[in-house]
N, C-alpha and C positions, 0 to 999 in steps of 0.2 A: 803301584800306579792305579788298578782298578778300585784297590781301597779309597785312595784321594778320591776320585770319579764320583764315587758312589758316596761318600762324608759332605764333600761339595753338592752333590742333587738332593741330599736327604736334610742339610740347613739350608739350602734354597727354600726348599717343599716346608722347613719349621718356619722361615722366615715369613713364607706367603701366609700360612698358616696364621700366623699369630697375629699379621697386618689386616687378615679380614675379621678375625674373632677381635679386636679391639677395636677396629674401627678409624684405623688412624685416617691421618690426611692421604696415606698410598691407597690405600683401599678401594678408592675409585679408580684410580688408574692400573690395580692389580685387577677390579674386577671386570674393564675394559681388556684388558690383554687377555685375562682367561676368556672371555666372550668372544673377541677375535679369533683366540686358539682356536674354538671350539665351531669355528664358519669356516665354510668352504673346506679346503684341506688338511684343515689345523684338525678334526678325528680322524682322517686314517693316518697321519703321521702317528698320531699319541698312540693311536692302536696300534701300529707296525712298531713301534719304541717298546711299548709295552710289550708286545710280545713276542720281542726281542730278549728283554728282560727278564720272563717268563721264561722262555726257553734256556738262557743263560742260569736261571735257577734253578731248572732242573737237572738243569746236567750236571750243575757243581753238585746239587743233593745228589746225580745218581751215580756219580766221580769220589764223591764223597763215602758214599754207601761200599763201595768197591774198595775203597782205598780201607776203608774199616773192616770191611771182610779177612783182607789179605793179612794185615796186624792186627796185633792185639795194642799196643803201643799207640799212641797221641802224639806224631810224627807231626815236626813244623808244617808240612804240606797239607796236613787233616786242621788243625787249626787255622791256617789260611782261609782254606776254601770253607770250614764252619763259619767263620767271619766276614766272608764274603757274601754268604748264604743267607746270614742274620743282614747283613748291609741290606742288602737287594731285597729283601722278605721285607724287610723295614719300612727299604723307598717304596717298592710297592703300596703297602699299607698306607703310608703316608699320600701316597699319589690318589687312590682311593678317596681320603680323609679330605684332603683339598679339592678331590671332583664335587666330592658330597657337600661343603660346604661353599663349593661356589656355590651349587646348584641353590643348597637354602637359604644363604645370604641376600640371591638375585630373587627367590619367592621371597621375604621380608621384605626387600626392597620394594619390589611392585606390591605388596599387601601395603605398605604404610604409606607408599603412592596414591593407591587404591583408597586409603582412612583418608588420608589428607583431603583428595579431592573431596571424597564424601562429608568431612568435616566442614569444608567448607559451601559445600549443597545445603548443610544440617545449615549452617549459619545463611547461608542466604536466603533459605526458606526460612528460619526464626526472622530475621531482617524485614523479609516481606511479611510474614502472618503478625510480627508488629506492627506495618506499617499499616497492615490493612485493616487490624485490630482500633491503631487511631485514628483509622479514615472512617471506620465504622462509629468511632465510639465521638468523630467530629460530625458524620451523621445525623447519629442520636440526639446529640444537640441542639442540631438544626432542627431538626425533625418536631422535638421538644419545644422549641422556639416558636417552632411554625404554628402549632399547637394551640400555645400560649394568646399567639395571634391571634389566631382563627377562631379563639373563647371570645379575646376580647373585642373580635369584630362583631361577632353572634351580640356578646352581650349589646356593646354599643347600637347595634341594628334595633335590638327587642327594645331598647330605651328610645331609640329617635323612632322608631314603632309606635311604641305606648303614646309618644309626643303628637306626634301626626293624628293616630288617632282621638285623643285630646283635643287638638286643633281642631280637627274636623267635628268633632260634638261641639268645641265652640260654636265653630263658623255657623253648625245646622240651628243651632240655638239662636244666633246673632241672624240668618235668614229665618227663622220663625219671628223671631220680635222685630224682624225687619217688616217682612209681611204685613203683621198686624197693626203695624205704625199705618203703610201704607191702607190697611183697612180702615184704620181711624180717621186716616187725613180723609181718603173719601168719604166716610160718613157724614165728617165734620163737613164736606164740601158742599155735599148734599145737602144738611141739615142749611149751608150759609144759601144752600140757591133758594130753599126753601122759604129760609127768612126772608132774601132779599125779595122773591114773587110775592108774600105775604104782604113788606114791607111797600112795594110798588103797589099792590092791591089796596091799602090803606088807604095812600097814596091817591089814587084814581080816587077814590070812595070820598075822600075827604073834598079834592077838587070838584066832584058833582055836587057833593053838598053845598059848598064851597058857591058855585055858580048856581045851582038852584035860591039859594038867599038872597046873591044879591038881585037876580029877578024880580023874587019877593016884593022885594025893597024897592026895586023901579015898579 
């Protein structure tokens, strides 16, 4: 009967075993139940089973020991309890084998939790260092554009510049030969008052003579 007991814990302990190392679909809810095991009271049970089981191993080894002292003979009773001793040394082992591998299944687990998240930090930082790359490089563009502008306003300026300036040497030229028009006209004005005092002087000059004759003559 303890054989059965002990054949039954020890393909339990291969089954769990081989469900975490492959990864099946139970895996997560074997490695839930080991988790719960291991909360609250679920470690001193395992430890009081354990060493329960412990105890019970050695006493078949030191039952064992005794019973090989007293024979020399390989008595069905010394091969029971050697097979009971190798069962239980077994589950043990095996019980060990599946503490250890919950334990680094559940580190794997949060490491690739851990990568995941980070992978996806790495991608939302590359996300944004593109994003900012073509807001920068939209930018430069601009900036380029503005640039471009800013030349062709300068140039445009230095041209309606040059222009105005030009203008303005006309206009000083068109009031210098304005001036001198109006120099002329007065001259000319002058010279005509000149004539016409001349002309009235004649005038006068002519009409004295003019009436001194006909005196004469009377």
């Amino acid at each position: 009967m303890l054989q059965l007991l002990l054949c039954a814990a020890i393909l339990g302990e291969i089954a769990l075993i081989l469900t975490l190392l492959l990864e099946t679909k139970l895996a997560e809810p074997v490695m839930i139940a080991v988790d719960r095991l291991k909360r609250g009271r679920g470690p001193l049970v395992v430890r009081i089973i354990a060493g329960s089981v412990l105890f019970v191993l050695v006493a078949r080894v030191y039952g064992t020991i005794n019973i090989i002292k007293r024979t020399t003979m390989l008595n069905p009773s010394v091969l029971r309890n050697m097979l009971q001793i190798s069962l239980t040394g077994f589950l043990l082992f095996l019980s060990v084998i599946l503490d250890r591998l919950h334990h680094y299944t559940r580190e794997v687990s949060l490491l690739r939790t851990e990568m995941e998240a980070a992978q996806r930090e790495n991608q939302t930082f590359q996300e944004d260092k593109n994003g900012r790359a073509l807001a920068l490089k939209i930018l430069g563009q601009e900036i380029a554009k503005l640039r471009t502008n800013i030349m062709n306003t300068e140039t445009e300026y230095e041209t309606k510049a040059k222009g105005a300036k030009l203008e303005k040497t006309k206009a000083y030229a068109l009031r210098k030969q304005y001036e001198g028009l109006l120099a002329e006209i007065d001259r000319v004005q002058e010279d005509n008052q000149i004539l016409r005092s001349q002309l009235e002087w004649v005038d006068l000059s002519y009409d004295d003579k003019t009436k001194h004759a006909r005196k004469r003559l009377h």
